[in-house]
C-alpha positions in Angstrom: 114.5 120.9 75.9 110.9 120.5 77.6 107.7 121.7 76.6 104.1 122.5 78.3 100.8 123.0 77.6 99.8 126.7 77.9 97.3 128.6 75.7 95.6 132.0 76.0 91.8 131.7 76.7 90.7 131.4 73.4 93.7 129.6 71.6 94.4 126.1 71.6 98.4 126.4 71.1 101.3 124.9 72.9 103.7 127.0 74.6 107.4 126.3 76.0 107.7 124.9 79.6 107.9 121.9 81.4 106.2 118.5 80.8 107.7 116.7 77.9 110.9 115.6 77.6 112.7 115.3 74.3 116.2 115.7 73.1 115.6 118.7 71.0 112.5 120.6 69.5 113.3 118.7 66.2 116.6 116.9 67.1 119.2 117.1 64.4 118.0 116.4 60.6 120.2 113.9 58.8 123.6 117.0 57.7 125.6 115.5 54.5 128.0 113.4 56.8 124.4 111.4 58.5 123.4 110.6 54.9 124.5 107.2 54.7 123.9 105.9 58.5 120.7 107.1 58.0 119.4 105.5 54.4 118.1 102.2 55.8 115.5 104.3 57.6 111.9 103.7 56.1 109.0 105.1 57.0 106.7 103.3 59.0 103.0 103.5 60.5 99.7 102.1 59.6 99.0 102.7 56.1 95.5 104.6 54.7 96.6 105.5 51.2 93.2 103.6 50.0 91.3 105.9 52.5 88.5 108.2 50.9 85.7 110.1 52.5 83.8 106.8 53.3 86.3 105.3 55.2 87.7 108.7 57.2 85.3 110.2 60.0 83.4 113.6 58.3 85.5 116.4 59.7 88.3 114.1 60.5 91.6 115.7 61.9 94.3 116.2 59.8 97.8 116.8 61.6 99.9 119.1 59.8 103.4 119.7 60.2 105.4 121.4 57.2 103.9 124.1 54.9 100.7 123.6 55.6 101.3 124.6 59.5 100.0 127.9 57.5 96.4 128.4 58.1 96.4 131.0 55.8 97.8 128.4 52.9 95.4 125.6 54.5 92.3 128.2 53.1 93.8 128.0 49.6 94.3 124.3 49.9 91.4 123.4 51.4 89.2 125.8 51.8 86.2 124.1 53.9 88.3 122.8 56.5 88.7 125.6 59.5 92.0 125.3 62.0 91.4 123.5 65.1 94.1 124.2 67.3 98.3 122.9 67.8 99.6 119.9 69.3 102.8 117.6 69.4 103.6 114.5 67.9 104.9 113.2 70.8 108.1 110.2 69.8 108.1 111.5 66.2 110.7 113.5 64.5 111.3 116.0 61.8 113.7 114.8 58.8 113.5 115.1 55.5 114.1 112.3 52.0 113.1 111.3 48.8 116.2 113.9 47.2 116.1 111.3 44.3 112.3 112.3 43.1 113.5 115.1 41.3 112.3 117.9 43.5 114.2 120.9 45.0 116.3 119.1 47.4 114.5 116.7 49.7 110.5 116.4 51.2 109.4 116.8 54.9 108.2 114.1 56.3 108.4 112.0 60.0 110.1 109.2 61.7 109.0 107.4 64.8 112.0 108.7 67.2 111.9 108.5 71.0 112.2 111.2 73.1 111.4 113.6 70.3 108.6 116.0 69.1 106.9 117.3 66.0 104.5 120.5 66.3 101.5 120.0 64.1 98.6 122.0 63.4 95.2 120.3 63.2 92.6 120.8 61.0 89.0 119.4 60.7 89.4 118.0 57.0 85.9 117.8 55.8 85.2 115.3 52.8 84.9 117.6 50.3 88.6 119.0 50.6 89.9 115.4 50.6 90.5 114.6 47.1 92.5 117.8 46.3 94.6 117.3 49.5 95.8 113.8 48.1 96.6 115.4 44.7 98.3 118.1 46.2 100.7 116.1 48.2 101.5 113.4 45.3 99.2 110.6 46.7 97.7 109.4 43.6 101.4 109.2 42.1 102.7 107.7 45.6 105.0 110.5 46.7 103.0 110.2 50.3 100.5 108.1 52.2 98.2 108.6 55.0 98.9 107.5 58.5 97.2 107.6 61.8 98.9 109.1 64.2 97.8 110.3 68.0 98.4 114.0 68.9 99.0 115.4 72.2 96.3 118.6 73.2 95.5 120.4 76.0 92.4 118.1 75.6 94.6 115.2 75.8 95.0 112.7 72.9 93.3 113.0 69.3 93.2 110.6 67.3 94.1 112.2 63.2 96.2 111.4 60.1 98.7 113.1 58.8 100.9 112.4 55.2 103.9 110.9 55.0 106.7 110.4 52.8 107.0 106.8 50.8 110.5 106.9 50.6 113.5 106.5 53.0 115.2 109.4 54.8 118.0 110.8 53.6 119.1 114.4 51.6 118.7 117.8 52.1 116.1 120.3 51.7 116.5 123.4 49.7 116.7 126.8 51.1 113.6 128.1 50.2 111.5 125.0 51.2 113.2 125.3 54.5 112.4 128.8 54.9 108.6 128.0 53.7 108.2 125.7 56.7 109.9 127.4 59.5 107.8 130.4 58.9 104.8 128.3 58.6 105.6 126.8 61.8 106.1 130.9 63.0 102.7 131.7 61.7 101.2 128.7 63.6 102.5 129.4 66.8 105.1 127.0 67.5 108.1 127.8 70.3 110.0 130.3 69.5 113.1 127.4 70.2 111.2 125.0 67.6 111.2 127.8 64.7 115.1 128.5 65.2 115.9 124.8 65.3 113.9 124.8 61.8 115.9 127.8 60.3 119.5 126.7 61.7 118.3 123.1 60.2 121.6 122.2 57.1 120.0 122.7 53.6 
């Protein structure tokens, strides 16, 4: 599967093509029988869970990639910060873990993972929005961290952070949630490929 950059005049979203290799849009989430293999995975990257508004740039970029691919949720959820544009997290995958916090099934989150991709959407996350962001995802009661990441544009690389989970990889998601984030990714813009790899994902 390749992708390229493409966008309409006025859109900043990444279309199928040709310029990034990868294995799959997502490659394969961790089914029942990868359970086991996989649990020795933890999640890695540099770490801003102590990061507030005086320590992130105003308007820094937040990269989503789950539920909150929804603009339309982002506006609920943060309602100061406006969509920027898409762009891939290029050598990152799509997986999900932390089945044993009590949730509906297991959290989205990412893994560094050659050769793969992760469609995010970016948002300008201005300081005021911050603090309900972290309670929302389960910061405060260490559910997920902050990580820098670099994202691929059609302006080339921006630097952002994006959430991830503190726990290791491993279960799988419940219907519903699955459903909630391939549409999100649908309403975003993603390839058309990348939503039906979401929805054909085990749960």
């Amino acid at each position: 599967m390749q992708y390229v950059l493409h966008c309409p005049a006025r859109a900043k979203v990444l279309r199928p093509g040709a310029l990034h290799t990868c294995a799959g849009p997502l490659g394969r989430g961790p089914g029942r029988a990868r359970r086991t293999p996989r649990a020795g995975v933890f999640l890695t990257g540099i770490d801003l869970t102590g990061a507030t508004s005086r320590t992130l740039d105003p308007m820094s970029l937040y990269a989503a990639y789950a539920g909150n691919l929804d603009a339309r949720l982002m506006t609920r959820r943060a309602p100061h910060s406006p969509l920027r544009g898409t762009g891939w997290l290029n050598g990152w995958r799509l997986t999900f873990g932390g089945e044993q916090m009590g949730w509906e099934g297991a959290l989205a989150t990412v893994v560094e993972a050659p050769r793969s991709q992760v469609f995010v959407a970016l948002y300008d996350l201005a300081p005021m929005d911050e603090d309900s962001m972290d309670r929302w995802e389960g910061v405060g009661l260490d559910i997920y961290r902050r990580m820098r990441v670099r994202v691929h544009t059609l302006d080339g690389e921006e630097p952002a952070w994006m959430y991830v989970l503190n726990g290791y990889e491993g279960g799988l998601p419940s219907a519903r949630y699955l459903g909630e984030i391939a549409d999100a990714a649908d309403s975003a813009g993603a390839p058309h490929d990348y939503v039906m790899e979401l929805r054909k994902r085990p749960c």
